[in-house]
C-alpha positions in Angstrom: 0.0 0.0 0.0 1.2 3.4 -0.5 0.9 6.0 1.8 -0.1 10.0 0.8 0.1 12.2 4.3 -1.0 15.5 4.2 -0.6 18.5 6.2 -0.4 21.9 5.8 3.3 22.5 6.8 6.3 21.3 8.1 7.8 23.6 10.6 8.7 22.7 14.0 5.5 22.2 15.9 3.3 19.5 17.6 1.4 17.8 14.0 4.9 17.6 12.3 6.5 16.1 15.7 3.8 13.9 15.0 3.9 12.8 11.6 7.9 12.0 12.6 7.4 9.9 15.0 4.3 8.1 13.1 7.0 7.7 9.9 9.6 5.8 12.8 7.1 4.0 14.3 6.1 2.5 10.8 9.3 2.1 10.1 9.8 0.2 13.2 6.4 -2.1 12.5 7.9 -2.8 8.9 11.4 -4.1 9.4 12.3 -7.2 7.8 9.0 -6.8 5.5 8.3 -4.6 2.4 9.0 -0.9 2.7 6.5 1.9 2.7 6.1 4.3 -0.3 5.0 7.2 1.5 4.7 11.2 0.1 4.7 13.9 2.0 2.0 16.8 0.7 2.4 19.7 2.4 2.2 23.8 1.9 5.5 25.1 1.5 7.0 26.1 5.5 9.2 23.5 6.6 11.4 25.2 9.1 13.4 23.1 11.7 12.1 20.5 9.8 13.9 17.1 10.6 15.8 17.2 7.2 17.8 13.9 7.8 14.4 12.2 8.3 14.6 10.0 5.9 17.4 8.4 5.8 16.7 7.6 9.5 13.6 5.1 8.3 15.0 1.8 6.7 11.7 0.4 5.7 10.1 3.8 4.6 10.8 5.4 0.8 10.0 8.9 1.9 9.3 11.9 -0.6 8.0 15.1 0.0 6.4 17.4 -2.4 5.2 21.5 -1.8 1.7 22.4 -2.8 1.4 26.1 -2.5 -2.3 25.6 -2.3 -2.1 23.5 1.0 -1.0 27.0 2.7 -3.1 28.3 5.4 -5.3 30.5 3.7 -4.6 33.6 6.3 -1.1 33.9 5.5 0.3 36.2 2.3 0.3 34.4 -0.8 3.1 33.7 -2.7 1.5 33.1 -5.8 -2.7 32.5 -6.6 -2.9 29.3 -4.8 -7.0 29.5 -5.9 -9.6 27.6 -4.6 -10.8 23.4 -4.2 -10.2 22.9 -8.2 -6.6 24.4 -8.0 -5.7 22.4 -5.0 -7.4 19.2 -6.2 -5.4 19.6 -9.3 -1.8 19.9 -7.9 -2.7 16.9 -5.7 -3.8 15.0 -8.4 -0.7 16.1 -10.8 1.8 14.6 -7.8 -0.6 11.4 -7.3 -0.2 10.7 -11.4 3.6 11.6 -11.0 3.8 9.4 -7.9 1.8 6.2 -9.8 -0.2 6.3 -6.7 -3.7 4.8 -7.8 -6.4 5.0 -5.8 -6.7 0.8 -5.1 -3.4 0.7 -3.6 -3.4 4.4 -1.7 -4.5 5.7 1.5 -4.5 9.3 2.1 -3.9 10.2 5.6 -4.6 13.9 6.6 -4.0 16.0 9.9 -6.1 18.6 11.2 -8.3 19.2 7.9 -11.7 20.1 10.0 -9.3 22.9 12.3 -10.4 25.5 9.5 -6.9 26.7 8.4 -7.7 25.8 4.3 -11.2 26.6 3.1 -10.2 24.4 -0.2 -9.2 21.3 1.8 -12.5 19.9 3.4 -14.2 20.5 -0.5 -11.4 18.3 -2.0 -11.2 15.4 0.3 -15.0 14.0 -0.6 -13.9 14.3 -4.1 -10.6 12.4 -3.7 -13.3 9.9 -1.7 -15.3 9.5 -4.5 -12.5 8.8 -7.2 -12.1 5.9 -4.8 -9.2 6.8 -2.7 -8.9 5.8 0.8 -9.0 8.3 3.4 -8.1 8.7 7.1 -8.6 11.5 8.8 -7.0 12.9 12.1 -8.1 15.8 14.2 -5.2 16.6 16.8 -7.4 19.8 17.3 -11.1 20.5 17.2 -12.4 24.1 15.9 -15.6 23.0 18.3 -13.3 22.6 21.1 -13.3 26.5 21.9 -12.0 28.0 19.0 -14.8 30.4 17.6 -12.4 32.0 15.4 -11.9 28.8 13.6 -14.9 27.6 13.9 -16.6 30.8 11.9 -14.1 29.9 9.1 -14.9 26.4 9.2 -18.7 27.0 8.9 -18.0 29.1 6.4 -16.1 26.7 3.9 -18.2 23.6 4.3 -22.2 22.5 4.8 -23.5 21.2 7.9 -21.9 17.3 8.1 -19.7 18.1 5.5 -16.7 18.9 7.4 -16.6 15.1 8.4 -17.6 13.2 5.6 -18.8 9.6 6.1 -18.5 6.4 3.5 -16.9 2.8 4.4 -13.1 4.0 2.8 -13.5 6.9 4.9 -11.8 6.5 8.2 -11.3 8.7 11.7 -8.1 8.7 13.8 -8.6 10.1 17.5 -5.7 11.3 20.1 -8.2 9.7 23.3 -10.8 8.2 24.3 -13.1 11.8 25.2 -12.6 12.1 21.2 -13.7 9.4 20.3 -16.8 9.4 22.3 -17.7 12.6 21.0 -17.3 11.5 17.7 -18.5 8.1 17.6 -21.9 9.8 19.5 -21.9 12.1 16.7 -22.5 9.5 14.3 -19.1 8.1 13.4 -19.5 4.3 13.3 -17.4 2.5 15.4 -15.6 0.8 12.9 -14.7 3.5 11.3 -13.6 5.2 14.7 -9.9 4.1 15.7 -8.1 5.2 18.7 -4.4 6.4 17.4 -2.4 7.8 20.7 0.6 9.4 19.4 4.3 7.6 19.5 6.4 8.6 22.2 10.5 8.0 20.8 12.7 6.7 23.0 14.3 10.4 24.2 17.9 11.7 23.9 19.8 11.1 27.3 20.3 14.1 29.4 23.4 16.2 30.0 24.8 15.9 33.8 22.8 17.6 36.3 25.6 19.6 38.2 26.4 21.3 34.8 23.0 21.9 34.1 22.5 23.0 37.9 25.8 25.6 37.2 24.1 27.2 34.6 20.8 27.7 36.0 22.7 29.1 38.7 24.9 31.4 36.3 22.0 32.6 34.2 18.9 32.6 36.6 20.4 33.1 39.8 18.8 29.8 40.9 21.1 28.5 44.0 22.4 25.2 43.0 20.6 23.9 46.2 17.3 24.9 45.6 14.5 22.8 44.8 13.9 23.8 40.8 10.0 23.0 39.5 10.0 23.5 35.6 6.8 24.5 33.7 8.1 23.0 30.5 5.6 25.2 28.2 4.9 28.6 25.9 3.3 30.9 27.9 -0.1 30.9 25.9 -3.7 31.1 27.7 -4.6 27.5 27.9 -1.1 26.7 29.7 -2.7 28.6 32.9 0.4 30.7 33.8 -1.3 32.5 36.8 -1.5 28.6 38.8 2.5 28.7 38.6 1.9 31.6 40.2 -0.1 30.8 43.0 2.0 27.4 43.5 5.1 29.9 44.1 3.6 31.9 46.7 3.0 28.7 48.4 5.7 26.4 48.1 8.3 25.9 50.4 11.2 29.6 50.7 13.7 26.9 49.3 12.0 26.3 45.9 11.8 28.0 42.5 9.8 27.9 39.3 11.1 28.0 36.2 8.8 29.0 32.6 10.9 28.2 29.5 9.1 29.9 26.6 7.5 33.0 25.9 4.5 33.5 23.2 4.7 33.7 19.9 1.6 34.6 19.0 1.2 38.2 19.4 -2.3 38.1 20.9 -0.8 36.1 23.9 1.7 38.2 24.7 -0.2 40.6 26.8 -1.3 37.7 28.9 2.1 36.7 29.6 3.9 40.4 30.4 0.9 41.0 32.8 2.1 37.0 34.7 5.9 38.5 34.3 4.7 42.1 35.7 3.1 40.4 38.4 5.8 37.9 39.7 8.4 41.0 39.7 6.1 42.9 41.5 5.2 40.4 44.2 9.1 39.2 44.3 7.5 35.3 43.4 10.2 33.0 43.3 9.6 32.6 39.7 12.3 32.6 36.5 10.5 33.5 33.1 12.0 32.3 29.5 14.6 29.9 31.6 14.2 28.1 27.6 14.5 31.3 25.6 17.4 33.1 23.9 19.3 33.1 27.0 18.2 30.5 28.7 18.9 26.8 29.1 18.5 24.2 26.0 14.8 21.6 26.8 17.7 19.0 27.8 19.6 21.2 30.3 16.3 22.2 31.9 14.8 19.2 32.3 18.3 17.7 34.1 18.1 20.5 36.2 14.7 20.2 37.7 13.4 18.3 40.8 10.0 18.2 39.1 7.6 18.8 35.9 4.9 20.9 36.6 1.8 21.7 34.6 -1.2 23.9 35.1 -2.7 23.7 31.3 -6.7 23.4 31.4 -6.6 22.0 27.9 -4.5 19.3 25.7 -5.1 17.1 22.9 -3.0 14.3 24.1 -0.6 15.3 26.7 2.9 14.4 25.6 4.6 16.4 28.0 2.7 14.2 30.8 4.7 11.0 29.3 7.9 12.7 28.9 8.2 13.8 32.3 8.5 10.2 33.4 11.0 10.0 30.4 13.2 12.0 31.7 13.2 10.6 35.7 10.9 13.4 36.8 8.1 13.4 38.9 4.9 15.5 37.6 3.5 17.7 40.0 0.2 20.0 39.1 -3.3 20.1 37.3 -4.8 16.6 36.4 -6.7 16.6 33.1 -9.3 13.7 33.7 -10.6 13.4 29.9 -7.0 13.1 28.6 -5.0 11.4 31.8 -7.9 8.6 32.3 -6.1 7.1 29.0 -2.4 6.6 30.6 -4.4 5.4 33.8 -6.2 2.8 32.2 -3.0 2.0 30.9 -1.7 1.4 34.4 -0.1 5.1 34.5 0.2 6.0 38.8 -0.1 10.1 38.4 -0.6 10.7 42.1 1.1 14.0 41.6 -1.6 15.5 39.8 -5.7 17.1 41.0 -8.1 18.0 38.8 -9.0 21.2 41.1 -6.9 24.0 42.8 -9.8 24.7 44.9 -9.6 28.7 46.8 -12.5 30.0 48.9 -15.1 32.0 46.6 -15.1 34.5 49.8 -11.7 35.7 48.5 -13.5 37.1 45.3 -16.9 36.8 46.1 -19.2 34.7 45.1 -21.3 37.4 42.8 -18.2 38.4 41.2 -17.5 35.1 40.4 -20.7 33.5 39.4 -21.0 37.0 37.0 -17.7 36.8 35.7 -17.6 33.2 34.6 -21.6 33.5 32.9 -20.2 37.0 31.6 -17.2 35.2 29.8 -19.0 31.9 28.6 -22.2 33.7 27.1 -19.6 35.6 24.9 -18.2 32.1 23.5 -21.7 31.0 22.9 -22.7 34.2 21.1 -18.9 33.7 19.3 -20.2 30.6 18.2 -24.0 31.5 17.2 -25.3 28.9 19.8 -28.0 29.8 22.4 -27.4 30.0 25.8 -28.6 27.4 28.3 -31.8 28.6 30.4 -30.1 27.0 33.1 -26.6 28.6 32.8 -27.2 30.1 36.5 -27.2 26.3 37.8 -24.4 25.5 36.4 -22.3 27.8 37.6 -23.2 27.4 41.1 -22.6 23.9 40.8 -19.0 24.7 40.2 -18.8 26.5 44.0 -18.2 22.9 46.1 -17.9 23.5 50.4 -17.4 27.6 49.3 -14.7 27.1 47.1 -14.3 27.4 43.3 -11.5 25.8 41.0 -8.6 28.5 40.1 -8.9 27.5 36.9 -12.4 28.7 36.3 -11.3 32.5 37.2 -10.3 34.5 34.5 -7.4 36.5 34.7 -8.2 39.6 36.7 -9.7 37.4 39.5 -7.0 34.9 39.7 -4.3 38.2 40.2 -6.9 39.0 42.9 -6.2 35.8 44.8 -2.9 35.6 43.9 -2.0 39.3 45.5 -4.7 38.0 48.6 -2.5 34.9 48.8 1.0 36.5 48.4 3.4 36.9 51.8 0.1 35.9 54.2 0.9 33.2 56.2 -2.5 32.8 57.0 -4.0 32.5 53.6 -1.4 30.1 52.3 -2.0 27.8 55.5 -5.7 28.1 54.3 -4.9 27.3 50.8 -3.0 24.5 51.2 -5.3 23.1 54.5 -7.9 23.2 51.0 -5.8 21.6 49.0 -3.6 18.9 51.0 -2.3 17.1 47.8 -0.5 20.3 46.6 2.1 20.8 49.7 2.4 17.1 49.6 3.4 17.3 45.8 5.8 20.1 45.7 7.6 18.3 47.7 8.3 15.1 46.0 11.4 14.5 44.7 13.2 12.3 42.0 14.7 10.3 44.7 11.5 9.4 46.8 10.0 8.9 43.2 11.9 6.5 41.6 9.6 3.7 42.4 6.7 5.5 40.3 9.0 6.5 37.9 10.4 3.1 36.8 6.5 1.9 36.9 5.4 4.9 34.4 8.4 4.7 32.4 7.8 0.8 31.7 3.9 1.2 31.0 5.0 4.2 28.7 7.7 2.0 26.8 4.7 -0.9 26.5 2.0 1.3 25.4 3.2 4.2 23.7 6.8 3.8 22.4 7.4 3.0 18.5 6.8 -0.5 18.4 3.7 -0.8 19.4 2.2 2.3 18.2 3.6 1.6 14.9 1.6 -1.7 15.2 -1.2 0.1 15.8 -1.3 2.5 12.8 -0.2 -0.3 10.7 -3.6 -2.1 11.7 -5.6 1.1 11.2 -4.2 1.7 7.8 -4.9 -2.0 7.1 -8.6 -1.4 7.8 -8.8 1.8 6.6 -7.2 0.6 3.3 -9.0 -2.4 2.6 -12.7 -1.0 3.1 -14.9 -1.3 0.0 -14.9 2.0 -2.2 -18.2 1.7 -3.6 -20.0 4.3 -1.8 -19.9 8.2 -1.9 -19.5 10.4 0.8 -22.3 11.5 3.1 -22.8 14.3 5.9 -22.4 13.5 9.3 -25.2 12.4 10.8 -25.4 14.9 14.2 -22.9 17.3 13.4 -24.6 20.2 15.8 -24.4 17.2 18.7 -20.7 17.5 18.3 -20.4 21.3 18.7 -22.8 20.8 22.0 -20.2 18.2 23.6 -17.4 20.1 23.4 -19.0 23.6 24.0 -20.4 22.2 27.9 -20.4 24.4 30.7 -18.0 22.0 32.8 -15.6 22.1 29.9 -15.6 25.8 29.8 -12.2 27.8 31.5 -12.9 31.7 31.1 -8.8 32.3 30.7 -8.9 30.5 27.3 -10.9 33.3 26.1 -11.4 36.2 27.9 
């Protein structure tokens, strides 16, 4: 079979980390059998691109081939990339050049429903219907809280379109909440695969001490302090203001380090008002320890005690595996809907709670219950859906024994508690009475961890390294690939019942879109 995978570009990033490790762990599953034809189709941007990739896959006959009109449509044009009809004839053109046919091709595509290429969603029914093989993976969902991409979505495709149904029409999912969603949308199960992405066997790590001396150098970080890294970019979703909080209570010996600022100009308010804040307040936390001046990801990572994360919202949560990668413990917000994968896969994450919980009396419980109805009402009206008669309900039911989750304030209101908190003895005693797990797990180390450690790392090396996962998407392309191609594409049946699932009140974080 040969293999077509499409994406819009492939510059360093999360899809293209993806597609890497997919190609290795494919590789992997092949060895000692026939290689892989498989062809790249992608926009144009390949920066940090892995450029020795392919001669790092033995059983893989890689090619990759620029189509101008993959581009994401916002960005200038460097030539009239035109509409569904231009783009379905350049990927046509490399197909014929290629020999691909469609009996002996499956076209695997990333992200198509995000609503990043208005001509992509028209041409992939098309290619469908010529009898080509298709499977489809959404690492993101415009539905999942992204009304800017939504609007554009809606815009380029019908109701149902966007996720076009027939037997040779296939779905990849990240987790398990995905896959509910979609398989209740009207996604038949066997056409519904569960495809968690590989997880390489990572680089070892320089020596600690050196990596301790330059924290030191750089950061001012004593080389006996207890360092807690935030591996992340300082976007909305990462939850910057719960490092925060953390710091003002955690331990006088202990520091937090935040590698990467924004890139995205429209986050980088957000992050100078986190970096204004800490300087202010004299919070015992380092900003960019991973930028420009900073540390490289391996010398930060062998200089922590511990991984911390606060994010409110993944689509698979790689970082959660590769703290256990590299001998940390991870300390910090539990994501249920993404985290109940590893657990069922024997993962122990004792380190993490899916609730910071601070009394609603530091805020007040109007402010609160306004605020948060304020903020999602907006995202509802963003995303032309009603708002629920019973919104008020819902948002009380978030207030449990008097206290709300710090993750359902929006900015402004976390800053309050975070000042309230700041250099009171009192408060802090009260916020960690409310929250015993979080003194317990900022102080865990790597040493009284080890046990945990060894147990995650060997569940992550049997579920999730490249020989299994590459078994995996060898069986899903196997299925995908040998469906019958005698139907044509039809709309999903409850598309509207997928938008309601992800848009839910208890879902909803104000700070990803105030």
């Amino acid at each position: 079979m040969n293999l077509v995978i499409v994406h819009y570009h492939l510059n360093r990033g999360g899809v293209t980390r993806v597609i890497e490790n997919q190609l290795a762990a494919l590789s992997s599953a092949a060895a000692g059998g026939p290689s892989w034809r498989v062809a790249i189709l992608y926009g144009g941007r390949r920066e940090g691109f892995n450029e020795q990739l392919a001669s790092r896959l033995p059983s893989v006959e890689l090619s990759l081939h620029e189509i101008p009109e993959l581009e994401y449509d916002h960005l200038p044009r460097t030539s009239d990339r035109g509409g569904p009809a231009e783009l379905l004839m350049a990927v046509m053109v490399v197909l014929g050049e290629l020999g691909f046919s469609p009996a002996d091709t499956l076209i695997h595509v990333h992200n198509h429903s995000l609503g990043k290429n208005a001509a992509l969603p028209e041409v992939l029914p098309i290619l469908a219907e010529d009898g080509y093989a298709l499977l489809l993976e959404p690492h993101d969902f415009a539905e999942d809280f992204r009304p800017e991409n939504y609007v554009l979505v809606r815009r380029m495709a019908a109701e149902g379109t966007l996720y076009p149904q027939a037997p040779h029409i296939h779905y990849a999912v990240l987790n398990a909440r995905d896959q509910a969603i979609l398989g209740q949308s009207g996604i038949p199960a066997g056409r519904l695969h569960l495809l968690p992405n590989p997880v390489p066997e990572l680089a070892s790590l320089p020596p600690r001490d050196e990596a301790r001396v330059k924290l030191a150098e750089r950061f001012g970080i004593p080389a006996d302090a207890r360092f807690l890294l935030s591996p992340v970019r300082c976007i909305r979703r990462k939850n910057i203001g719960e490092v925060l909080l953390m710091a003002c209570a955690a331990p006088d010996d202990t520091v937090f380090g935040i590698t990467l600022a924004p890139l995205n100009p429209v986050e980088m308010p957000y992050y100078q008002r986190w970096k204004r804040l800490a300087g202010e307040l004299n919070l015992r936390c380092r900003f960019e320890v991973g930028g420009p001046d900073g540390l490289s990801f391996r010398e930060n990572r062998a200089a922590a005690d511990a991984i911390v994360t606060t994010s409110v919202a993944e689509g698979f949560g790689m970082a959660t595996l590769e703290a256990w990668l590299v001998g940390c413990p991870l300390i910090g917000r539990d994501l249920p809907e993404i985290n109940a994968d590893f657990r069922n896969a024997g993962m122990q994450l004792d380190g993490l709670n899916p609730r910071l919980a601070v009394p609603v009396d530091w805020i007040g419980r109007e402010a609160f219950c306004e605020c948060f109805a304020a903020v999602y009402r907006r995202t509802l009206d963003a995303f032309g859906q009603p708002v629920p008669s019973n919104l008020a309900e819902h948002v009380d039911a978030k207030i449990v024994d008097g206290r709300v989750d710090f993750a359902d304030l929006n900015s402004d209101l976390q800053e309050q508690v975070i000042r309230i908190v700041c250099g009171n003895r009192a408060r802090i005693e009260e916020l960690l009475a409310g929250n015993p797990w979080l003194g317990e797990a900022m102080r865990v180390t790597r040493a009284s961890s080890a046990e945990q450690i060894a147990a995650n790392v060997a569940v992550i090396e049997k579920t999730y390294s490249l020989e299994p996962s590459g078994q995996r998407l060898v069986d899903v392309y196997r299925a995908t690939g040998e469906a019958p191609r005698d139907r044509a594409p039809e709309p999903l049946e409850n598309p509207g019942g997928l938008l309601a699932r992800f848009l839910t009140p208890g879902r909803f974080r104000p700070i990803r879109l105030e």
